[in-house]
N, C-alpha and C positions, 0 to 999 in steps of 0.2 A: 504494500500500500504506500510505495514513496512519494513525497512530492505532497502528504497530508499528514498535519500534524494534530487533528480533532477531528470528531465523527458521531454526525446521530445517527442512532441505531435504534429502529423499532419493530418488535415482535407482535405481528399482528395475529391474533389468535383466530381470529374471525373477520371476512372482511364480506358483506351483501353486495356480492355486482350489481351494479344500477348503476342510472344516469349520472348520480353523485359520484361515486369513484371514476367513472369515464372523466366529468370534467376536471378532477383533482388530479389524475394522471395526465390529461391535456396540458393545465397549464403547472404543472407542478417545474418541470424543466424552466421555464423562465425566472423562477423564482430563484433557483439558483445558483444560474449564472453572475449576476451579480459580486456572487459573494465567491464565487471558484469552486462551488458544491458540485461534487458528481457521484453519480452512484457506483457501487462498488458489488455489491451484491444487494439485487432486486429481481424477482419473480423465478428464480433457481428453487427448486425442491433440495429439501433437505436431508443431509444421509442422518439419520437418530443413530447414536454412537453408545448415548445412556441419556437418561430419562425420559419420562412422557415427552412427547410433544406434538403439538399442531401448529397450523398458520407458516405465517410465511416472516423470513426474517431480510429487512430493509436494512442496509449499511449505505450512508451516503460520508463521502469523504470530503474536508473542508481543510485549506492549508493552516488554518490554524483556531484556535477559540474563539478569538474574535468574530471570525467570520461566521461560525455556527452559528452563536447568540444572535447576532446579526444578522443575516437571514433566518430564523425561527420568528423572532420577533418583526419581523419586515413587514410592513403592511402589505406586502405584495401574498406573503405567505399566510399571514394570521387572513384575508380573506379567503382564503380555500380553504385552511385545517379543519375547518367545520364541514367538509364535506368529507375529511377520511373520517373525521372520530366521530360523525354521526352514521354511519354504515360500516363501523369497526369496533372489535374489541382488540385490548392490549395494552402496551406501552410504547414508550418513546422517553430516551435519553441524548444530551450531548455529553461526550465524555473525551479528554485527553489523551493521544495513544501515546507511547513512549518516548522517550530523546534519547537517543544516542544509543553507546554499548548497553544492553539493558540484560540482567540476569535476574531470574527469578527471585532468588532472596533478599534483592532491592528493596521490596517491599518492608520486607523489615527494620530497615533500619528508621521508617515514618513512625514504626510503635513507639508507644509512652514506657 
């Protein structure tokens, strides 16, 4: 995923095809140009490895935090979102992906 340094990622569990997802998926792309957003994994089935699961999982890549926030919050965006989360269930996050040489027990050393 290089060339992004944030990413929202949402697990839809459920989504009603209808007219609303069609236009959300029409103008969703313009929304994120803007901000350098592109999708990275969208509409791929998923191999289950371990645990339940359904729906479909959305990764959109963003070069960095700024731009996520900033496009979520976009008035370009906030008027569409209401047409995925009203014919969806789930969630949706922005989150930070790593810098640099990154090893797992990095994590460790954020504990108290």
């Amino acid at each position: 995923m290089s060339g992004f340094g944030s990413y929202a990622v949402a697990h839809l569990e459920t989504v009603a095809m209808g007219p609303e997802i069609a236009e959300y998926l029409a103008r969703i792309d313009a929304t994120l140009e803007p901000f350098g957003g592109r999708f990275l994994v969208h509409g791929a089935r998923a191999e289950v490895v371990e645990g339940p699961w359904q729906g479909d999982l959305v990764v959109i890549g963003f070069p960095d935090a700024a731009g996520a926030r900033a496009w979520y919050s976009s008035a370009a965006y906030q008027e569409i979102v209401g047409l995925r989360t009203g014919s969806s269930t789930g969630w949706a996050v922005l989150v930070e992906g790593v810098t640099g040489p990154h090893r797992a027990t990095d994590v460790l050393a954020a504990q108290p």
